[in-house]
Backbone atoms as SQL, in Angstrom:
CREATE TABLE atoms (id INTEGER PRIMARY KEY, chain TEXT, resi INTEGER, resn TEXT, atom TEXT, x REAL, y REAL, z REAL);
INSERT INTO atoms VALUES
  (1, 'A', 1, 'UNK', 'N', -0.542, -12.269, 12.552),
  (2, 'A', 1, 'UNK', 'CA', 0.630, -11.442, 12.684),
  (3, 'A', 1, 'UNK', 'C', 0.505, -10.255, 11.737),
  (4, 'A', 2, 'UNK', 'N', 0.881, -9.220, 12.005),
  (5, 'A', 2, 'UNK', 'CA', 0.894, -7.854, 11.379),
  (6, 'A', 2, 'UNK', 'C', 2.301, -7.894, 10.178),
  (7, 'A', 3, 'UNK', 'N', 2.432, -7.763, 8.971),
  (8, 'A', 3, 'UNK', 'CA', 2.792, -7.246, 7.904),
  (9, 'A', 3, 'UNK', 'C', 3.114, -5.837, 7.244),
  (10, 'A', 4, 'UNK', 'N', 4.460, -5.476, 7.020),
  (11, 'A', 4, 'UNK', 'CA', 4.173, -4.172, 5.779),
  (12, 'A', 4, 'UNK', 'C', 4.741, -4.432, 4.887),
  (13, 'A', 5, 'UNK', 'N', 3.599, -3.770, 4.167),
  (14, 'A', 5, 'UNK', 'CA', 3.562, -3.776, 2.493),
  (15, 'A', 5, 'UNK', 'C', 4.645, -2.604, 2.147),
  (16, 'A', 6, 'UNK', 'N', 5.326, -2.611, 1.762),
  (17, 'A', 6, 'UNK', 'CA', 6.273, -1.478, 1.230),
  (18, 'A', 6, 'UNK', 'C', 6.337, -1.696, -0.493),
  (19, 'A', 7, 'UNK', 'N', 5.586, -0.831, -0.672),
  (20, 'A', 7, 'UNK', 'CA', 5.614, -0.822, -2.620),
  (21, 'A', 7, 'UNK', 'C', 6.317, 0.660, -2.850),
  (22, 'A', 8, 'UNK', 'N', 7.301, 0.583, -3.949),
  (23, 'A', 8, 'UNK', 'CA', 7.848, 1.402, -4.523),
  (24, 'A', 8, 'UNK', 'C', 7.199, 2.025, -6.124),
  (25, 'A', 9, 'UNK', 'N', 6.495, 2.884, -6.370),
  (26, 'A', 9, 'UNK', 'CA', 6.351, 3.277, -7.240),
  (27, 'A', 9, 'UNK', 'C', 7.183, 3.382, -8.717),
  (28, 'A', 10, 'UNK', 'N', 6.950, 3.201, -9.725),
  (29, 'A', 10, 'UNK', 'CA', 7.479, 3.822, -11.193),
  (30, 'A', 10, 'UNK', 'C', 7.575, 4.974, -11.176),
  (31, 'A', 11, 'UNK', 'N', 8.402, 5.611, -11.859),
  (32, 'A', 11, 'UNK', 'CA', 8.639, 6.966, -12.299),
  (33, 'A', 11, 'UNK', 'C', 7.114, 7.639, -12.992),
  (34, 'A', 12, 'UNK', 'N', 6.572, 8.444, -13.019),
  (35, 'A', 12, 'UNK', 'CA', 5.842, 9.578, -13.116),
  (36, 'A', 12, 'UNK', 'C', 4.344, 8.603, -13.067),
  (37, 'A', 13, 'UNK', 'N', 4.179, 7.687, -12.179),
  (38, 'A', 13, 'UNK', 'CA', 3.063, 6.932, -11.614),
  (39, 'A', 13, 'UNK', 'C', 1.407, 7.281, -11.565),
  (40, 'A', 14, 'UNK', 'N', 1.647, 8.815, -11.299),
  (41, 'A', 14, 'UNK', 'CA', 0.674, 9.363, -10.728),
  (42, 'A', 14, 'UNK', 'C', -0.890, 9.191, -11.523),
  (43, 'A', 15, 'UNK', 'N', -0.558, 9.192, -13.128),
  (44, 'A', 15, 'UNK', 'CA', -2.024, 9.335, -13.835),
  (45, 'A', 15, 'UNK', 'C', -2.603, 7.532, -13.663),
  (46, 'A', 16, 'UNK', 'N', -1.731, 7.026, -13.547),
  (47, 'A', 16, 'UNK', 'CA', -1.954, 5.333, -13.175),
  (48, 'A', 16, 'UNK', 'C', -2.672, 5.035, -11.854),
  (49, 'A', 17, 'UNK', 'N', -1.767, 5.618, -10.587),
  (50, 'A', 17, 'UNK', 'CA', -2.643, 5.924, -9.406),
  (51, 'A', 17, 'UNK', 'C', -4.272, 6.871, -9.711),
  (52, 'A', 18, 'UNK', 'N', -4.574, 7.807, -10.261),
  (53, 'A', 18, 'UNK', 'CA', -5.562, 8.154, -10.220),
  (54, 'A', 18, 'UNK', 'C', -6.245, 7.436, -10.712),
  (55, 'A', 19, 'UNK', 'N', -5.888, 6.363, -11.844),
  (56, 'A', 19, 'UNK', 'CA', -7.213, 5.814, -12.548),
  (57, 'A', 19, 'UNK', 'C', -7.804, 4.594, -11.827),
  (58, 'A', 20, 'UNK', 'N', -6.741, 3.998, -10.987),
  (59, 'A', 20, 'UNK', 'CA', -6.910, 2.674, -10.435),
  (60, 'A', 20, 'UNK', 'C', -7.247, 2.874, -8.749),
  (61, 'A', 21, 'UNK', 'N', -7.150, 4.335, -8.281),
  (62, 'A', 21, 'UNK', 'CA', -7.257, 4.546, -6.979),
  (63, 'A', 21, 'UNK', 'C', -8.383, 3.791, -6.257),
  (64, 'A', 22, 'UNK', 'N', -10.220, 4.017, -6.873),
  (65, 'A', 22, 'UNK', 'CA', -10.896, 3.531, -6.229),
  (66, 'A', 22, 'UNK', 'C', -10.758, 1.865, -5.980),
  (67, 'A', 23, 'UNK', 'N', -10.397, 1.431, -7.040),
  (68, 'A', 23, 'UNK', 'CA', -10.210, -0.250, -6.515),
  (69, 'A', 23, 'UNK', 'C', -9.398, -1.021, -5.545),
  (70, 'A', 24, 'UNK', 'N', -8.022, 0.224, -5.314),
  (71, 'A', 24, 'UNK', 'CA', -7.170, 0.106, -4.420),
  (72, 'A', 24, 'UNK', 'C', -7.516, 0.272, -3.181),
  (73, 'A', 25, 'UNK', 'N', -8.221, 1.698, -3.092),
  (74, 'A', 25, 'UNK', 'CA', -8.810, 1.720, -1.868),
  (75, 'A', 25, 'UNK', 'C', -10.096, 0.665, -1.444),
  (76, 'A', 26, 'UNK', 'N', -10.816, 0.229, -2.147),
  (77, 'A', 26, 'UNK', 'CA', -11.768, -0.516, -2.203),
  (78, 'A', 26, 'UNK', 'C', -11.343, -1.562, -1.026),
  (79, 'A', 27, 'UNK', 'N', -10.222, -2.317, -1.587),
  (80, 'A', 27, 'UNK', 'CA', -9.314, -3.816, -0.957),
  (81, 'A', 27, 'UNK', 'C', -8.924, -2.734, 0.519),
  (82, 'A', 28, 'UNK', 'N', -8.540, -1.930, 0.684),
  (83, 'A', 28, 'UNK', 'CA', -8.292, -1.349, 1.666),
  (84, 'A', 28, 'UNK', 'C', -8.758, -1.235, 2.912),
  (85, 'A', 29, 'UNK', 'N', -10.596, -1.077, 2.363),
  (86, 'A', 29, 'UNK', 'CA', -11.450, -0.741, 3.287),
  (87, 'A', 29, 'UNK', 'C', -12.062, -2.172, 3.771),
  (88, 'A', 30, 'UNK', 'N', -11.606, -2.919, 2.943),
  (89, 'A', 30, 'UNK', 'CA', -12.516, -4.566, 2.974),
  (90, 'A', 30, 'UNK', 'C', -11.234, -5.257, 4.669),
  (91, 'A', 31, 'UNK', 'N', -10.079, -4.899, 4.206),
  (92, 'A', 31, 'UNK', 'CA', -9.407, -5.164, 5.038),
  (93, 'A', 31, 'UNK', 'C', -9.570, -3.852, 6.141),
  (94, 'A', 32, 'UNK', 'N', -9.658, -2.621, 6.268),
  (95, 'A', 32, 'UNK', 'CA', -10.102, -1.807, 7.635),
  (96, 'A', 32, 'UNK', 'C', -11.615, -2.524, 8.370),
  (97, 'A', 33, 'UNK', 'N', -12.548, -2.437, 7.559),
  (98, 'A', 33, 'UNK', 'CA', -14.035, -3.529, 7.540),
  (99, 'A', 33, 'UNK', 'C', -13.745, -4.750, 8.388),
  (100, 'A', 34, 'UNK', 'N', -12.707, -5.466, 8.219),
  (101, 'A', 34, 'UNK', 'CA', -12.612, -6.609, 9.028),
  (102, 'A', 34, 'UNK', 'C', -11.371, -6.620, 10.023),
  (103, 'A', 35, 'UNK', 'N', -11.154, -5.215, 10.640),
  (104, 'A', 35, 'UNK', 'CA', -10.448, -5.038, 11.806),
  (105, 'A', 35, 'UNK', 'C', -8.932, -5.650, 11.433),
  (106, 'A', 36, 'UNK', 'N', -8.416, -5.589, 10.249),
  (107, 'A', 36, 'UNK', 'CA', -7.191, -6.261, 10.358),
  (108, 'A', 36, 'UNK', 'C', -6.124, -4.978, 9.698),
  (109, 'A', 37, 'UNK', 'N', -6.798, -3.850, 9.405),
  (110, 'A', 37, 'UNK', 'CA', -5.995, -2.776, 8.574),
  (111, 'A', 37, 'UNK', 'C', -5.485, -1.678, 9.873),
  (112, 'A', 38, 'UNK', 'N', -3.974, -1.516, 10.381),
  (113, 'A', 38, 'UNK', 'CA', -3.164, -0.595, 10.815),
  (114, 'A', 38, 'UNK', 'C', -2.910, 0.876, 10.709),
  (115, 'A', 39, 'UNK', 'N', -2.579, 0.584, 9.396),
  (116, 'A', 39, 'UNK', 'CA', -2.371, 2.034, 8.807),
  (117, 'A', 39, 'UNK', 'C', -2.052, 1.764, 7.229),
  (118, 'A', 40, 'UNK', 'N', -1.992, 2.520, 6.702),
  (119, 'A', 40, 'UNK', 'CA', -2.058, 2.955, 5.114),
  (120, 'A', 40, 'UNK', 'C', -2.046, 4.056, 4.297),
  (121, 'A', 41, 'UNK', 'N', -1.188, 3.638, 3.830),
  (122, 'A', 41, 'UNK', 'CA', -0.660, 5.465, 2.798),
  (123, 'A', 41, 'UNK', 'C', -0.176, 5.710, 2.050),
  (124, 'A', 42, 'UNK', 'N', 0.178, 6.692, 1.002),
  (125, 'A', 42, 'UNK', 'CA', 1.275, 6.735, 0.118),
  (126, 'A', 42, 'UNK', 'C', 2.347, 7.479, 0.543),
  (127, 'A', 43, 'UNK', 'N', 3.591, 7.426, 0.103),
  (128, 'A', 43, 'UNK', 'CA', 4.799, 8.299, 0.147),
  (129, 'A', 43, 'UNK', 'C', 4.710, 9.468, -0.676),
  (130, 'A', 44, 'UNK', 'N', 4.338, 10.876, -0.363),
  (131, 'A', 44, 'UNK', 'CA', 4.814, 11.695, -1.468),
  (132, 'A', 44, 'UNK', 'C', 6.460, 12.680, -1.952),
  (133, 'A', 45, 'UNK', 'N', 5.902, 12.481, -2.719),
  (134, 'A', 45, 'UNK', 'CA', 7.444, 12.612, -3.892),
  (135, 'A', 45, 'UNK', 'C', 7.956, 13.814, -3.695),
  (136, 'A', 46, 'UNK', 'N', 7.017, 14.771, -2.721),
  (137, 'A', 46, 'UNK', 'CA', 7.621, 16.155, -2.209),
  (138, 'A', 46, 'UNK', 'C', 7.059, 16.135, -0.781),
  (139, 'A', 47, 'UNK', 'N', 8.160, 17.206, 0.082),
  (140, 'A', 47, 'UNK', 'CA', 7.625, 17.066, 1.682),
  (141, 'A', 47, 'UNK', 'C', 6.316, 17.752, 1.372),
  (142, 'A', 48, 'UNK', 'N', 5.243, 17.464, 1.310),
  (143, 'A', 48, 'UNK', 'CA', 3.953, 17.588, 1.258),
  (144, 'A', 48, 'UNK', 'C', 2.907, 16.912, 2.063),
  (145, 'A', 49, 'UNK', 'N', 1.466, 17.262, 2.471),
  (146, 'A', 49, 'UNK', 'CA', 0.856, 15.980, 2.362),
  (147, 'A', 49, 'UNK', 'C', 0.191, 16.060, 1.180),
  (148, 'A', 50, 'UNK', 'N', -0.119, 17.155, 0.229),
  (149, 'A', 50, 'UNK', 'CA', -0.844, 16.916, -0.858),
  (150, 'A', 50, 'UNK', 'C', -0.124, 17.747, -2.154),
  (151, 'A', 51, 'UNK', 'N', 1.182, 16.465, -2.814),
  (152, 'A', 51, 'UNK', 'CA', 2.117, 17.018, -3.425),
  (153, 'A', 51, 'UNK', 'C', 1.662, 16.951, -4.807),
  (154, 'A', 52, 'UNK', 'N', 0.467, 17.242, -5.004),
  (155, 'A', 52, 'UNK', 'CA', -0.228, 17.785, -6.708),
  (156, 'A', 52, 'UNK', 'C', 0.527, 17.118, -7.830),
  (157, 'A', 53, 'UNK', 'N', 0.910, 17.550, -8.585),
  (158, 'A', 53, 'UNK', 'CA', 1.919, 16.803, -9.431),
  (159, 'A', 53, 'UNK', 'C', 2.796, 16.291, -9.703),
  (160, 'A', 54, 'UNK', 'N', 3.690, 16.670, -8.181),
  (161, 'A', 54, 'UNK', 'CA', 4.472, 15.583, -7.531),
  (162, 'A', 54, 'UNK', 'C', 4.253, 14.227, -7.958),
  (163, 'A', 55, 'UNK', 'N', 3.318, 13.815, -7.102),
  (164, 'A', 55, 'UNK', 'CA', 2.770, 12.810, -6.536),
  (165, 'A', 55, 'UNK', 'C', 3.470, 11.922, -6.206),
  (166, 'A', 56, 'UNK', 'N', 3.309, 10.352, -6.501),
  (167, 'A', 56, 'UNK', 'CA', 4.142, 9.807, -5.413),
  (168, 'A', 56, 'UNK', 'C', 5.205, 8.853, -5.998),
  (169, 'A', 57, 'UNK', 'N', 6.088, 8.612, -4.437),
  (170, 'A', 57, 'UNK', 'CA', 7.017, 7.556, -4.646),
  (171, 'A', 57, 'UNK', 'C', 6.861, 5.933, -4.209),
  (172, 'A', 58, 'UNK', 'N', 5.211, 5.746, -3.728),
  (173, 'A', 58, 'UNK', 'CA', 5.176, 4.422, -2.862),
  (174, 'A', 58, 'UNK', 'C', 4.012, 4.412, -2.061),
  (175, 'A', 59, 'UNK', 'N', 3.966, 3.383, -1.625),
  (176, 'A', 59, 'UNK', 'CA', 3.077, 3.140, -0.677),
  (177, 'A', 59, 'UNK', 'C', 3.605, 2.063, 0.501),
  (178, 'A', 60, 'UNK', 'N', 2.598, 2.398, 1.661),
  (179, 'A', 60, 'UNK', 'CA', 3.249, 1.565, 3.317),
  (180, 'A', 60, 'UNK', 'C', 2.080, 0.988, 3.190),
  (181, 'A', 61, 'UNK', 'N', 1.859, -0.424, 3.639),
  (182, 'A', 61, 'UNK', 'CA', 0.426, -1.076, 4.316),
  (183, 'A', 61, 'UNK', 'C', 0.771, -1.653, 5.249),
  (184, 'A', 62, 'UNK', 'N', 0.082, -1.501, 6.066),
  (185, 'A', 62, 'UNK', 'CA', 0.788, -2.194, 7.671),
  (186, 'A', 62, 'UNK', 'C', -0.813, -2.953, 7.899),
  (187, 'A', 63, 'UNK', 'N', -0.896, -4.465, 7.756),
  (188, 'A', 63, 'UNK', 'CA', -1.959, -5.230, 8.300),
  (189, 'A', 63, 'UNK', 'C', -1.371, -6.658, 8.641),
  (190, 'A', 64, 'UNK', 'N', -3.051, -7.299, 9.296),
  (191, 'A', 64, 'UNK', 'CA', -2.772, -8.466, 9.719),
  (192, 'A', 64, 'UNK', 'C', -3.162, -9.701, 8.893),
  (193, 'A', 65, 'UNK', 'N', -2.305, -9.959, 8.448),
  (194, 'A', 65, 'UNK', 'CA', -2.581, -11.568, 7.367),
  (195, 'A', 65, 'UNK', 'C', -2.499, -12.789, 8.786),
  (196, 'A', 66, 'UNK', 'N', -2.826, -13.814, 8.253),
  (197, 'A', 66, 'UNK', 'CA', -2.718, -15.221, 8.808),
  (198, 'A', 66, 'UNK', 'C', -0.952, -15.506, 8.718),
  (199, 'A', 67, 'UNK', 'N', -0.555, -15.616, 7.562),
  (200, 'A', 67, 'UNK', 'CA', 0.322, -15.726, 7.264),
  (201, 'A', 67, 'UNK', 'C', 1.437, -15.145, 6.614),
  (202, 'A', 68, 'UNK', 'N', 2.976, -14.939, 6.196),
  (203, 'A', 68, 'UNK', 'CA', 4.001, -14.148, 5.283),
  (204, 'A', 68, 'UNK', 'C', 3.318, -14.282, 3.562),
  (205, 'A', 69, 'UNK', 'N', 2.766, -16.188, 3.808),
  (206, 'A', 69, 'UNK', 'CA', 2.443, -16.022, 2.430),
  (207, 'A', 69, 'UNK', 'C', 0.899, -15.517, 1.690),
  (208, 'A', 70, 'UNK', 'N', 0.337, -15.341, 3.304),
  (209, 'A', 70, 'UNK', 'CA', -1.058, -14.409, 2.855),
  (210, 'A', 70, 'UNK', 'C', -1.452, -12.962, 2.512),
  (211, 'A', 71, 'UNK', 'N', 0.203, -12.635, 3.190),
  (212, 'A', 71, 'UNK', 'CA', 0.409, -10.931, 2.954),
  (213, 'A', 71, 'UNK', 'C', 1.007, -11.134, 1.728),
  (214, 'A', 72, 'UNK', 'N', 1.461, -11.834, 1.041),
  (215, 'A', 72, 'UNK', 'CA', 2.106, -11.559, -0.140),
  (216, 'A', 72, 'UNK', 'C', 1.383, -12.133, -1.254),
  (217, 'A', 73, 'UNK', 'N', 0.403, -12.936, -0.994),
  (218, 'A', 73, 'UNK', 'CA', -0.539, -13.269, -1.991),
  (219, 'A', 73, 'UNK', 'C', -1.923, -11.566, -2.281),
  (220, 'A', 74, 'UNK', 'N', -2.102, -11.002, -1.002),
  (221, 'A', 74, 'UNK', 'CA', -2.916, -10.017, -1.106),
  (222, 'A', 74, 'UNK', 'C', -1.966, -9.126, -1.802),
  (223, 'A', 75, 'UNK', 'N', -0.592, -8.650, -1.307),
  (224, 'A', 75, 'UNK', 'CA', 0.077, -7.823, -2.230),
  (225, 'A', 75, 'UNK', 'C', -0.454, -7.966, -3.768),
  (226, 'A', 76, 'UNK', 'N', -0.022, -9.103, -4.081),
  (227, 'A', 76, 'UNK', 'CA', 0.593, -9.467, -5.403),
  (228, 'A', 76, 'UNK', 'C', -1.219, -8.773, -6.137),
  (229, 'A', 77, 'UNK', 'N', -2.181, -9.149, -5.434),
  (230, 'A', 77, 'UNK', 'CA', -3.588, -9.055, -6.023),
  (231, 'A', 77, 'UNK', 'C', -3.582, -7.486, -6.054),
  (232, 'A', 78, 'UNK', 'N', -3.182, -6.245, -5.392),
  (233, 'A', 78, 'UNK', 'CA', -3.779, -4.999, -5.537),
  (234, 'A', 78, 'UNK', 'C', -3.640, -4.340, -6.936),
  (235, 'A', 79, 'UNK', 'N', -4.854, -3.945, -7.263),
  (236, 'A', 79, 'UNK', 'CA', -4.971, -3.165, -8.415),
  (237, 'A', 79, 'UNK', 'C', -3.707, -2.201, -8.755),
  (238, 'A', 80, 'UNK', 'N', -3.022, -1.896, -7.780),
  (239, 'A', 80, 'UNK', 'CA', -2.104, -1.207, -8.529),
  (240, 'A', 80, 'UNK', 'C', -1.214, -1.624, -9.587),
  (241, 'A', 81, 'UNK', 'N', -0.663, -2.789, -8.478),
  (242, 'A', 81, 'UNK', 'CA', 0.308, -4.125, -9.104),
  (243, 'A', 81, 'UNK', 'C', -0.283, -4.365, -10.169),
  (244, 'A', 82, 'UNK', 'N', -1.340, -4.310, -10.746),
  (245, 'A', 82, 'UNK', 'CA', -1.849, -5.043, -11.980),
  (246, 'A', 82, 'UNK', 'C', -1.853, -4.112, -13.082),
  (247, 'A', 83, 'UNK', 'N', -2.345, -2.687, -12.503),
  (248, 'A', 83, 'UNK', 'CA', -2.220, -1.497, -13.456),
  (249, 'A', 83, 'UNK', 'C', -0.897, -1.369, -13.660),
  (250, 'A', 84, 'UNK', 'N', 0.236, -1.315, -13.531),
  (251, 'A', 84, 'UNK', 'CA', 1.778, -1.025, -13.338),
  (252, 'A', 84, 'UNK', 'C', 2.163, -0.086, -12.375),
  (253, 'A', 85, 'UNK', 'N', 1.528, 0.981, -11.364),
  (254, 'A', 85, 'UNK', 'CA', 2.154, 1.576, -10.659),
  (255, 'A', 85, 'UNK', 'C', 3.308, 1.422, -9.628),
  (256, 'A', 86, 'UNK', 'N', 3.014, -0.105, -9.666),
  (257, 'A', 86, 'UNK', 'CA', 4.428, -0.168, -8.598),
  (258, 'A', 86, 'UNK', 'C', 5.231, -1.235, -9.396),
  (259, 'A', 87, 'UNK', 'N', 7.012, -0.468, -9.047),
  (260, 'A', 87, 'UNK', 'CA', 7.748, -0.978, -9.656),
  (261, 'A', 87, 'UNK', 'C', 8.639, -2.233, -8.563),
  (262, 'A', 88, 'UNK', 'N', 8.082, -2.426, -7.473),
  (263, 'A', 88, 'UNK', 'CA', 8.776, -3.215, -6.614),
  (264, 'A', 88, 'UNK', 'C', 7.839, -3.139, -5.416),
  (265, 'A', 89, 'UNK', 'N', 8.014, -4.582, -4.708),
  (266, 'A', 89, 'UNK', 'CA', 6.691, -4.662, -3.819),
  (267, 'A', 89, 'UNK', 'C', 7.018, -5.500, -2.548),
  (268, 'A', 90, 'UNK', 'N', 7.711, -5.251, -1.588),
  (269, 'A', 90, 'UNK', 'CA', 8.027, -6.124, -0.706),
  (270, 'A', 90, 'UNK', 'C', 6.934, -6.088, 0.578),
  (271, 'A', 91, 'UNK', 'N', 7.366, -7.236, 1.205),
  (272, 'A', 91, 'UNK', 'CA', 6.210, -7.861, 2.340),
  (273, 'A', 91, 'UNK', 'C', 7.119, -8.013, 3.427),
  (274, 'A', 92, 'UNK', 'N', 7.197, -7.772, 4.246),
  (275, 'A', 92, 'UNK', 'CA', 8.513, -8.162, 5.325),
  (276, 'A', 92, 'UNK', 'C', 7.311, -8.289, 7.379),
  (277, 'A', 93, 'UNK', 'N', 7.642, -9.507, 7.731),
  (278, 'A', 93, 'UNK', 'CA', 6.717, -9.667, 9.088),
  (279, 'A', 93, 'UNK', 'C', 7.138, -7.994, 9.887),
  (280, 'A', 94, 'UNK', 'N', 6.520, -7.697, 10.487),
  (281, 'A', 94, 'UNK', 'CA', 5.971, -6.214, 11.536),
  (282, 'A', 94, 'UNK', 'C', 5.788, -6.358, 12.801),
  (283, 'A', 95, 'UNK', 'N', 6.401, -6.122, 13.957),
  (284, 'A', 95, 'UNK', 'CA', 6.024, -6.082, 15.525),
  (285, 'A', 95, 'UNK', 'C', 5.676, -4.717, 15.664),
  (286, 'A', 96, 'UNK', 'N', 4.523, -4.522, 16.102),
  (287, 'A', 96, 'UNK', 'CA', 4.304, -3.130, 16.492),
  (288, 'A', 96, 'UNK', 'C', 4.813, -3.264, 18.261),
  (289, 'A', 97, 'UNK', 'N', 5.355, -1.835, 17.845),
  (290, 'A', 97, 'UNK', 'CA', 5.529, -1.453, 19.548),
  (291, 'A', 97, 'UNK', 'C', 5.208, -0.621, 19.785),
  (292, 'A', 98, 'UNK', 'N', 4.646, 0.602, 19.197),
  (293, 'A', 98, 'UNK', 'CA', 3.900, 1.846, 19.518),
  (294, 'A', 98, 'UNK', 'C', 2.810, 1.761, 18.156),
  (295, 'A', 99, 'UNK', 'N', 1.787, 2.771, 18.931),
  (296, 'A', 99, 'UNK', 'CA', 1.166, 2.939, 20.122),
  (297, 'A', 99, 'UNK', 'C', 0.712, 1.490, 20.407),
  (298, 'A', 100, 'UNK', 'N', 1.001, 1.428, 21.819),
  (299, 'A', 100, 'UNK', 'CA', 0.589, -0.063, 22.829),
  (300, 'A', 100, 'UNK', 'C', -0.764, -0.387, 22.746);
């Protein structure tokens, strides 16, 4: 079943995201690699797509775990979560209905 990750960022996050980015993306690609990754992104903190010092308010992960408690065990593991960038991290089940 498909999952999103909805993480909310800390206030001025951004030098935290840069340092921890490659490991984040790393888990990212391991899950695109094994056909189970949707989509993925951050929220930026200005209508932007590349809001410079902005930067951001969050991140979306939309994939397929086995289970509610396998999407929330991978949450809990991303480098961000461990660096402090996100200040709140929910997992909630996902029906896609577009694109078919």
């Amino acid at each position: 079943m498909l999952y999103a990750i909805i993480a909310v960022d800390v206030p001025d996050s951004l030098p935290l995201r840069q340092q921890t980015r490659p490991a984040h993306l790393a888990r990212l690609q391991a899950l695109q690699d094994a056909g189970r990754l949707v989509l993925a992104g951050p929220h930026p903190a200005i209508d932007s797509p590349e809001p410079g010092a902005a930067g951001f308010t969050g991140s979306l992960v939309v994939a397929e775990f086995p289970d509610l408690a396998a999407a929330e065990d991978w949450a809990a593991a991303d480098p961000y979560q461990a660096a402090g960038v996100y200040q709140q991290v929910s997992v909630k089940p996902f029906k896609q209905v577009f694109p078919s």
